[in-house]
C-alpha positions as CSV (number, residue, x, y, z in Angstrom):
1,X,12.7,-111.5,-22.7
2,X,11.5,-108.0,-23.1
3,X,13.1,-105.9,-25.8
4,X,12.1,-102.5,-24.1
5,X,14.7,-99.8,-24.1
6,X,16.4,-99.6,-20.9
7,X,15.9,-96.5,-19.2
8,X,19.2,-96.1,-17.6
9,X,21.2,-96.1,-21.0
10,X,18.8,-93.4,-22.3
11,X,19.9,-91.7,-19.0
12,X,23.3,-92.3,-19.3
13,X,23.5,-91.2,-22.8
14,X,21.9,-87.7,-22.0
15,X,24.1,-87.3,-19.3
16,X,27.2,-88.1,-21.9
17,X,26.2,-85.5,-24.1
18,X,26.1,-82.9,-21.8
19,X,29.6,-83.6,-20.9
20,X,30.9,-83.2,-24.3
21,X,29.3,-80.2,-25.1
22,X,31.0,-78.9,-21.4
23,X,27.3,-78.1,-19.8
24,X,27.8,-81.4,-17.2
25,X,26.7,-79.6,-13.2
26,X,28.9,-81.3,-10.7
27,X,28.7,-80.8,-6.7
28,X,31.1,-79.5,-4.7
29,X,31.8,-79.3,-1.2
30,X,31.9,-75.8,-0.2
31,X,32.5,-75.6,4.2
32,X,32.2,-71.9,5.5
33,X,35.2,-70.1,6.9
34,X,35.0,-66.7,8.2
35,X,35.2,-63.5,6.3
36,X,32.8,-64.8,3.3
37,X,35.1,-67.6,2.1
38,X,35.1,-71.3,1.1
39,X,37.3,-74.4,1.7
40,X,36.5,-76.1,-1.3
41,X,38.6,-79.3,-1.8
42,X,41.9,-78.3,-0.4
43,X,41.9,-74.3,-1.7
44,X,40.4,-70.9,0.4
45,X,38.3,-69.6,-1.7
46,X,36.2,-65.7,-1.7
47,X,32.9,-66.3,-2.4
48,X,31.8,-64.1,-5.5
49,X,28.6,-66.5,-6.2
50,X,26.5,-66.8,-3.3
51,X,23.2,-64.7,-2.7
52,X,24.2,-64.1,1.0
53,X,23.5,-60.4,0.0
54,X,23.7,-58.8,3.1
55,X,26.3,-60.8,4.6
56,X,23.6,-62.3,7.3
57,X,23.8,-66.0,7.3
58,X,26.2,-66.4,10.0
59,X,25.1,-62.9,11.9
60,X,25.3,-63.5,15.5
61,X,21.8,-62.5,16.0
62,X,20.5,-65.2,13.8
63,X,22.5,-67.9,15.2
64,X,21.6,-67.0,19.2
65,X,17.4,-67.1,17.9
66,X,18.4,-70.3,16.2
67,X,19.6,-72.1,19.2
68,X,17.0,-70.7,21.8
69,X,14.3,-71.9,19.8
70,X,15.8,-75.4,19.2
71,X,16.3,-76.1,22.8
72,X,12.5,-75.6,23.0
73,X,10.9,-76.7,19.7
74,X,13.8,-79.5,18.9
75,X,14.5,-79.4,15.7
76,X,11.6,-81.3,13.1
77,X,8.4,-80.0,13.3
78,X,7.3,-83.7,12.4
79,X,3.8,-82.8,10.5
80,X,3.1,-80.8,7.5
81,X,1.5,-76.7,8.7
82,X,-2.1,-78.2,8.2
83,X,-1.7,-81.2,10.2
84,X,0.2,-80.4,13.9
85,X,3.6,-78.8,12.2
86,X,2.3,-75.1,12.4
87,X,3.8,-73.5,15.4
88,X,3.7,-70.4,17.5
89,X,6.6,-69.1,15.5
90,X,5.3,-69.9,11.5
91,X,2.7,-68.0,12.2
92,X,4.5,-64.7,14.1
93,X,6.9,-65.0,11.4
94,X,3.6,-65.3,8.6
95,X,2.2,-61.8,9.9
96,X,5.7,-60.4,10.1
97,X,6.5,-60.9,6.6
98,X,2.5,-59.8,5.9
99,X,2.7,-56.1,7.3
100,X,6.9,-55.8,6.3
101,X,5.6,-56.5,2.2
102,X,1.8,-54.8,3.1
103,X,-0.2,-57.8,2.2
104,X,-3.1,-59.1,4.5
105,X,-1.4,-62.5,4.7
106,X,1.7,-64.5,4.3
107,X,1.9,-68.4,3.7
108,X,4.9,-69.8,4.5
109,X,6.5,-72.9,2.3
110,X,10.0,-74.7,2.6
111,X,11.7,-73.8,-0.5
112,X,11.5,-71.2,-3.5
113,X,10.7,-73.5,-5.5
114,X,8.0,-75.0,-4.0
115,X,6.5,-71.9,-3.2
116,X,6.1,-71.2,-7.0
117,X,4.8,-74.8,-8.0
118,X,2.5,-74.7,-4.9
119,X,1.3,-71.1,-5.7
120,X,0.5,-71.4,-9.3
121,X,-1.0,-74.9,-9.8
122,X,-3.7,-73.8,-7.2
123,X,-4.4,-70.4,-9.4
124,X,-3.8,-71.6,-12.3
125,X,-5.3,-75.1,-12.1
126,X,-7.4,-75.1,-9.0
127,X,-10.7,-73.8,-11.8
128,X,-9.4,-76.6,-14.0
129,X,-13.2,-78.2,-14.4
130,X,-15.5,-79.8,-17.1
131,X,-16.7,-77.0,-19.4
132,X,-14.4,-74.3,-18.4
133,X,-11.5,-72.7,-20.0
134,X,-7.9,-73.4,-19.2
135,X,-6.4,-70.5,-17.2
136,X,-3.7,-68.3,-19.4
137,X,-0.4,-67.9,-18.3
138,X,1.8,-65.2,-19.5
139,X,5.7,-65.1,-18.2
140,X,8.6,-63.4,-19.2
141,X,11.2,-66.0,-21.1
142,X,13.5,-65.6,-18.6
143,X,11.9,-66.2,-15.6
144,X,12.7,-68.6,-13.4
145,X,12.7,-72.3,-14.0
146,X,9.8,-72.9,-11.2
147,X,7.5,-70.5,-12.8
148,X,7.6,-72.4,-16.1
149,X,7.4,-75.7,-14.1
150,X,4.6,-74.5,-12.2
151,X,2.4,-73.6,-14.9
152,X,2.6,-76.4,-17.0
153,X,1.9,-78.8,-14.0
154,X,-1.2,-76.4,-13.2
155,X,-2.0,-77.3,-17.0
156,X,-2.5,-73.8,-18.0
157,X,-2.0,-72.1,-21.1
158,X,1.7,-70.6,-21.5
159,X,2.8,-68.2,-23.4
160,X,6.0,-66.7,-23.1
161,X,7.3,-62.8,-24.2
162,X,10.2,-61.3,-25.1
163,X,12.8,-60.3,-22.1
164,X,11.2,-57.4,-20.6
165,X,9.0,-56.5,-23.8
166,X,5.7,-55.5,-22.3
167,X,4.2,-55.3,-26.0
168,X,4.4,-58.6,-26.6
169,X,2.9,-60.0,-23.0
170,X,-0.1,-57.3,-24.3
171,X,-0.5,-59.4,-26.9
172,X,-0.4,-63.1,-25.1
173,X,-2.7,-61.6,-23.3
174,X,-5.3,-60.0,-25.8
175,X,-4.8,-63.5,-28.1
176,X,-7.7,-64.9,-25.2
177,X,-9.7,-62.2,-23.6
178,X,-12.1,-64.7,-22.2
179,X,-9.3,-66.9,-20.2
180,X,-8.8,-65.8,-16.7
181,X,-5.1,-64.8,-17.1
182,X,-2.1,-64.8,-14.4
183,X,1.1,-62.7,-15.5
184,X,4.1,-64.0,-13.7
185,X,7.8,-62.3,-13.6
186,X,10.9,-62.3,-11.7
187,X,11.4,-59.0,-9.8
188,X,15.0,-58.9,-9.9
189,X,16.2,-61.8,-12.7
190,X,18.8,-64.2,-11.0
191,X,20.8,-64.6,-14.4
192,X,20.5,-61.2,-15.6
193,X,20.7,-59.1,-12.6
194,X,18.2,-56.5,-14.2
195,X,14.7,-55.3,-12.9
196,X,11.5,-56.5,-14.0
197,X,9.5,-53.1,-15.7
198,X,7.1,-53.9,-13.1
199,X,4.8,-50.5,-13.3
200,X,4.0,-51.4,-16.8
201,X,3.5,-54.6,-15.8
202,X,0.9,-53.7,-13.7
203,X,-0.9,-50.9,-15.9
204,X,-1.1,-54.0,-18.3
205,X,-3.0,-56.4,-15.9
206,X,-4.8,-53.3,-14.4
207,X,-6.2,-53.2,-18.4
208,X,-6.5,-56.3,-18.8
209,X,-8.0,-58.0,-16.2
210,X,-5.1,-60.7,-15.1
211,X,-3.8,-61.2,-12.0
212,X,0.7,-60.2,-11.9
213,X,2.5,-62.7,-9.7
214,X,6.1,-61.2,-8.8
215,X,8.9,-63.7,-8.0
216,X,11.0,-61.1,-6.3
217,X,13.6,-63.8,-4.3
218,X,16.6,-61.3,-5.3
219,X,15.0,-57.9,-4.2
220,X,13.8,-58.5,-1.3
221,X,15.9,-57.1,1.3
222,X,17.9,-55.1,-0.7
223,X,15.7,-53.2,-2.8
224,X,13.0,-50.5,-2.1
225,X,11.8,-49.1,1.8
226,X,12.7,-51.6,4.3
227,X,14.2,-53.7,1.5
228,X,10.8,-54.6,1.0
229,X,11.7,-55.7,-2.5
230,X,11.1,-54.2,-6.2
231,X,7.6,-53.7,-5.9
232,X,7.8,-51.3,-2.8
233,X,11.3,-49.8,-4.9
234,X,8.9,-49.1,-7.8
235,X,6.1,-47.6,-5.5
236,X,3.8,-50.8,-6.2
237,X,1.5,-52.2,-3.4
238,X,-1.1,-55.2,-3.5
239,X,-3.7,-53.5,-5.5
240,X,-1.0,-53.5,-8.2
241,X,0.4,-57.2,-7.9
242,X,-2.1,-59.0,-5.8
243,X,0.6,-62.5,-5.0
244,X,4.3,-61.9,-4.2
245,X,6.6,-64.7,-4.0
246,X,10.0,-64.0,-1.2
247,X,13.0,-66.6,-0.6
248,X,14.1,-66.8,2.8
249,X,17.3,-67.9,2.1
250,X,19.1,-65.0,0.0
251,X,19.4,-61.7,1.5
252,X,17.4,-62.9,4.8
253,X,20.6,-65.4,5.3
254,X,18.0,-68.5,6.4
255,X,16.3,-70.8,4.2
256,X,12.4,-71.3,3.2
257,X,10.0,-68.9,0.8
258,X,6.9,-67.4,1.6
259,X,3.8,-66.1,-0.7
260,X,1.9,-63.3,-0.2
261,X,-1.3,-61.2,-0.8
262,X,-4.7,-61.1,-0.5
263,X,-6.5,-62.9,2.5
264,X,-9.0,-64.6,-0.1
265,X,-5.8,-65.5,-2.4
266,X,-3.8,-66.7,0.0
267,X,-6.8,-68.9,1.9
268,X,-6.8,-71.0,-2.2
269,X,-3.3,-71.4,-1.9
270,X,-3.3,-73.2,1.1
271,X,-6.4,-75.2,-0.1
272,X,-4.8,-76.4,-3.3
273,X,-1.4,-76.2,-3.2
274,X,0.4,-79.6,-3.1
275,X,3.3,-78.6,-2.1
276,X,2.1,-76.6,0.8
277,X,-0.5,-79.7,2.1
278,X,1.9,-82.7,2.0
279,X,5.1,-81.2,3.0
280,X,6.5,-81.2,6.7
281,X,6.8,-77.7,7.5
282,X,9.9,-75.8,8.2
283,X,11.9,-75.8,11.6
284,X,9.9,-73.4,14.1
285,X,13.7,-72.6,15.1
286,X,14.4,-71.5,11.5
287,X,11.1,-69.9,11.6
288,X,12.7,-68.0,14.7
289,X,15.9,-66.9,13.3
290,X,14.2,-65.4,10.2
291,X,12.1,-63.4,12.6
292,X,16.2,-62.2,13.9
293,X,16.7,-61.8,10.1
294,X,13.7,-59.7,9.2
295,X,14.1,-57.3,12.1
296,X,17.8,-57.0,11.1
297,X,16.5,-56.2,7.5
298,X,14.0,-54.1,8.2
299,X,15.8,-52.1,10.8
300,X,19.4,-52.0,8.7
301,X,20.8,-50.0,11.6
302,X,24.3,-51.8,11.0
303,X,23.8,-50.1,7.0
304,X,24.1,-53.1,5.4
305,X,22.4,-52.1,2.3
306,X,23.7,-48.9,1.8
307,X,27.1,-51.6,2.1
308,X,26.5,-53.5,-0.4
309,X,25.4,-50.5,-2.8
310,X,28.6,-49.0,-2.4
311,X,30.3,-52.4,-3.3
312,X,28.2,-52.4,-6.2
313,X,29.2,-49.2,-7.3
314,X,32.6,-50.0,-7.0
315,X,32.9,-53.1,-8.5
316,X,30.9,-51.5,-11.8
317,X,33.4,-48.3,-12.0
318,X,36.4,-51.2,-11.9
319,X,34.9,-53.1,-14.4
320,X,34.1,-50.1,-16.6
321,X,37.7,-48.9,-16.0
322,X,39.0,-51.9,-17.1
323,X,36.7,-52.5,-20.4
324,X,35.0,-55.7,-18.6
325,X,31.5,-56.4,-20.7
326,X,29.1,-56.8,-17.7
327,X,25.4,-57.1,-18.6
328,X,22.9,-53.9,-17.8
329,X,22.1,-54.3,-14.2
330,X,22.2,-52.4,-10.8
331,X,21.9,-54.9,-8.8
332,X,24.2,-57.4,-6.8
333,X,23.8,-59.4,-9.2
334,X,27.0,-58.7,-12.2
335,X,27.1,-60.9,-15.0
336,X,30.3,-60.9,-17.1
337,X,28.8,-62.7,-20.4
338,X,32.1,-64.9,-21.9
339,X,29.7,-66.4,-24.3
340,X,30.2,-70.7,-25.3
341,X,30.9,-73.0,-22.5
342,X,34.1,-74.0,-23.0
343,X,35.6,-70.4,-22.6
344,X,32.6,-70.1,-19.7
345,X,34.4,-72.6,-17.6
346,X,38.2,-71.9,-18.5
347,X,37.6,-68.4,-16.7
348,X,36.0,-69.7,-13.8
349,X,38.5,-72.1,-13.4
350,X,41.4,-69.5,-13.6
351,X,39.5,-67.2,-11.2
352,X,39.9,-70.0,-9.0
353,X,43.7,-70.3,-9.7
354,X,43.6,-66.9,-7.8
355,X,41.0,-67.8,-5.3
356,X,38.2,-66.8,-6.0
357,X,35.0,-68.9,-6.7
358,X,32.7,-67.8,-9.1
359,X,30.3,-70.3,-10.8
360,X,30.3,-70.7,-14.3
361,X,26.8,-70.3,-15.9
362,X,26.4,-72.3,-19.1
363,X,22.8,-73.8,-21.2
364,X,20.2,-74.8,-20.4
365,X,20.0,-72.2,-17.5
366,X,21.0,-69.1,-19.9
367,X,20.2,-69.3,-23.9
368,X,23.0,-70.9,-25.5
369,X,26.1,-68.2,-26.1
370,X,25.6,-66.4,-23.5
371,X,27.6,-68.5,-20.8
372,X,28.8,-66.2,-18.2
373,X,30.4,-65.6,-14.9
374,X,27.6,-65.0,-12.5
375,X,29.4,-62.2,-10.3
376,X,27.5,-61.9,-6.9
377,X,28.6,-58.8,-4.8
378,X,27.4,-58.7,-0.6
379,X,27.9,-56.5,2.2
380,X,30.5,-58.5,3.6
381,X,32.3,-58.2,0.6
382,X,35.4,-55.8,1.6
383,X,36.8,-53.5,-0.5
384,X,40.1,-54.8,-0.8
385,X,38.5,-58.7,-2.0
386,X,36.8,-56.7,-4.8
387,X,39.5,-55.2,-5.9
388,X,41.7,-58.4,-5.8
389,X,38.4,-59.6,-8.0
390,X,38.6,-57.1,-10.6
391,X,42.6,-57.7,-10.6
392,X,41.8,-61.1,-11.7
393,X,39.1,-60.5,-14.2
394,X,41.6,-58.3,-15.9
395,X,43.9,-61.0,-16.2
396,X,40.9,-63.2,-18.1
397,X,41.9,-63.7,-21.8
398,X,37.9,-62.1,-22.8
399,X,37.0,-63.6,-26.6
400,X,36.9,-61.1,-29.4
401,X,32.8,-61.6,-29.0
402,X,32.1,-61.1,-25.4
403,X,30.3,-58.3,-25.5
404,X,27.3,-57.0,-23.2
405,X,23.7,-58.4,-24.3
């Protein structure tokens, strides 16, 4: 009989520890109700923890482009885009996403994720051959979990920099001036909720030679011209970062991502990225109601941004009144850092008690002690609900060490 260690108890036994030190993820059932809230279990919940940003995923215009296109396209494409699974509307909605973000092309993938494991293992590791060097790969530390996955499957060299210090990614990247180099960063950090010093950023590769890959899924449609994202916001075009990664499914209200760029760069990516080449493409009908979404964006003749602004603004004075240590940002995106788990998820649990759901953020996602409430404001968001919010954050007993970081 085999004395190999079972894998399943080393499974179980992670999984055990995680739930004593309170980091355990469970899934709930969240059903939509109208007016931005959530039946969850048996309670109506607001939703303060979505990235609905713009309050679009249930616009009427998106649902009618939906359904016309699903009575003619079904609904599975059935192929992946390089195979028979590229229709009519993947590739209106590729040149639409192309001239709104000024690149020369758009590839279109099914998820975020994807798009950033797809994107970077066929940069980084596409001129992974006998005799040359491994590509260097410099990323902020808190970027997004796909970035770091994608480089280390692309094999590249990664090193990592200080939050926002630029000094330090100068210094990853003069450690091997004869690697090609990629910088990668989130435009807008999903934990954080600040901005990416993107025009130093790109001075840096300008004088250095790498290539700056922007992961801007949370500016994009609420940041900058158009909401064209934190590169337009910061007067940045493709000369200054030549591959942009956009999500689909935030402020657009759908679901997919998209990378874009350079005809050349874009043409590699759909060569060698895996993700892109054995994956069925999306829905043409969802491909269709982002088309609705974009022109809703781009247009924002309902004001939907300057919305949401002013329910930024609001919620931040609130907070301030009331001594509430949010984090440094200006976007949507207001973290309330509680610190260890355990007091992480007692106050998302008594924001529940007074209905509203806001998920708590705990390790490994966010550097341990800095648990938080990940508070997500929207367009839909009324005034009243945010006041009701900051009502209940009041009432949250804050530890003596909760304190902005």
């Amino acid at each position: 009989m085999s004395t190999r260690p079972d894998l399943r108890d080393h499974l179980a036994a992670a999984c055990a520890q995680r739930e004593r030190e309170g980091l355990l993820r469970r899934v709930r059932t969240c059903d939509v109700l109208p007016g931005g809230r959530r039946l969850v279990g048996k309670r109506i919940l607001a939703d303060f923890c979505g990235n609905d940003y713009l309050g679009l995923a249930n616009h009427r215009e998106l649902v009618a482009a939906l359904t016309r296109a699903a009575a003619v396209e079904g609904v599975g494409t059935g192929a992946a885009h390089l195979v028979s699974g590229h229709r009519g509307e993947h590739a209106a909605l590729e040149e639409e996403l192309a001239d709104w973000t000024g690149r020369e092309r758009a590839v279109l993938f099914s998820t975020g994720v994807m798009a950033n494991l797809g994107a970077l293992q066929a940069l980084l590791g596409a001129g992974a051959m006998p005799g040359r060097s491994a590509a260097l790969c410099v990323q902020d530390k808190l970027n997004h979990a796909s970035l770091i996955d994608g480089a280390q499957l692309a094999g590249a060299d990664l090193r990592r920099y200080p939050h926002a210090d630029v000094e330090s990614a100068a210094r990853q990247l003069d450690g091997q001036p004869d690697a090609p180099a990629l910088l990668a960063t989130d435009g807008v950090f999903s934990m954080d909720g600040d901005i990416a010093p993107l025009p130093a950023l790109a001075a840096l590769c300008r004088d250095r030679g790498a290539m700056l890959y922007v992961d801007d899924a949370h500016g994009l449609g609420v940041l900058g011209p158009r909401g064209a994202g934190s590169l337009a916001a910061a007067g940045l075009g493709s000369a200054d970062a030549p591959v942009l990664m956009g999500t689909l499914g935030k402020a657009l209200g759908c679901a997919g991502a998209f990378v874009a760029g350079d005809a050349d760069v874009m043409d590699a990516i759909v060569q060698f990225a895996r993700p892109y080449i054995y994956t069925t493409a999306m829905p043409a009908a969802l491909a269709a109601a982002t088309r609705a979404a974009l022109r809703l964006v781009r247009d924002d003749s309902e004001g939907r941004r300057e919305r949401l602004a002013a329910n930024i603004a609001r919620f931040q004075a609130g907070a301030a009144q009331l001594g509430l240590p949010l984090m440094p940002s200006s976007t949507a995106i207001q973290p309330l850092v509680l610190g260890d788990a355990g007091t992480t998820l007692a106050g998302a649990r008594m924001l529940e008690r007074d209905g509203f759901l806001v998920v708590p953020i705990r390790p490994p996602t966010v550097p341990a002690g800095t648990g938080r409430l990940r508070i997500t404001l929207s367009a839909a968001h009324t005034e009243a609900r945010i006041d009701a919010l900051l009502e209940a954050l009041a009432r949250l007993p804050l530890p003596a060490r909760a304190v902005a970081v």
